[in-house]
N, C-alpha and C positions, 0 to 999 in steps of 0.2 A: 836356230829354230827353237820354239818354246811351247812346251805342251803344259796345260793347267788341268790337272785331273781332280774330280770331287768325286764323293759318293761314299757308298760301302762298295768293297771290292768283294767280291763272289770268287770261287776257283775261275782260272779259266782268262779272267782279266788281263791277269801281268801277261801273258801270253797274245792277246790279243792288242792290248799296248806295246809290246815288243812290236809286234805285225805292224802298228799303224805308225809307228816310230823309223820303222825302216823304209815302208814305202812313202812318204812323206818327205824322208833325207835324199832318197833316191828323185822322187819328180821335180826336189827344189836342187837338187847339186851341192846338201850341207854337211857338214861333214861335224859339227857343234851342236851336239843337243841337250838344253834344260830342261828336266823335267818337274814339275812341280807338284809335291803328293803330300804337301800339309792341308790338304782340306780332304784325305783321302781318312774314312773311318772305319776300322775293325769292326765288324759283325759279331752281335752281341754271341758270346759261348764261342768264338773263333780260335783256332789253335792254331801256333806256329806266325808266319807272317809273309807279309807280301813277295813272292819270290820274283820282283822285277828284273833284278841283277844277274840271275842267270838266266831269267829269258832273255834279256838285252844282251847277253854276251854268247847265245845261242845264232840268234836274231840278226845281229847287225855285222857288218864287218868290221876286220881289226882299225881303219881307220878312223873310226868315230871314238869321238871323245863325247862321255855322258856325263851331265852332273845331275844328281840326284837332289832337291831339296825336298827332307823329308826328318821324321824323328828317327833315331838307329831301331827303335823299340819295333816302327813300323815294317823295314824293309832288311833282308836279305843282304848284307853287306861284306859276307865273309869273300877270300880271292878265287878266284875260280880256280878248280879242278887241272890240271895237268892235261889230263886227256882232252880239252877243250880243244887247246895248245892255239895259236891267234885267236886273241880276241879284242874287242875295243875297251880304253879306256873308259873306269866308271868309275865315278866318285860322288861321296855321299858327304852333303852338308847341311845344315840347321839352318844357315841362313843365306838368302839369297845374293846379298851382298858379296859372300864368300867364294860361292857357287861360281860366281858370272868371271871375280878376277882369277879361278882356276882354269877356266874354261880362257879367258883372253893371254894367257901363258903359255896356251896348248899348242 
């Protein structure tokens, strides 16, 4: 499954992309999802960055494998938290090419 995200992200976003990532996996039965956030743009005077990563690992269950195509500068990439404890894979790549043969390994 392949989601193509543009825009300026606002608070509020990654979280509601988490939501539409999950219920998406769930009505199609996939268990592989790419997300695409290189047309996704910082808001001018924005601090901090996209915190996709642990919404998606709040969000989804431990069997989804995520790949992120995205810059690191943009997204949230550190391991999650302990206390999370199950969560799905997530991985953060530059380029799409890279993305799709981690994801067909999985």
């Amino acid at each position: 499954m392949r989601f193509e995200v543009e825009g300026r992200w606002r608070n509020g976003d990654a979280l509601k992309l988490a939501y539409m990532v999950k219920a998406a996996a769930a009505r199609l039965r996939q268990d592989h999802v790419l997300i695409d956030l290189r047309r996704v743009d910082t808001p001018p005077g924005a601090e901090g960055k996209f915190l996709i990563c642990d919404r998606l690992r709040r969000a989804l269950a431990p069997k989804i494998k995520v790949v992120l195509v995205a810059t690191p500068e943009l997204v949230d990439d550190e391991r999650a938290p302990p206390s999370i404890g199950h969560c799905p894979d997530i991985a953060l790549f530059g380029a799409e090419r890279d993305a799709i043969n981690w994801l067909s390994l999985q």
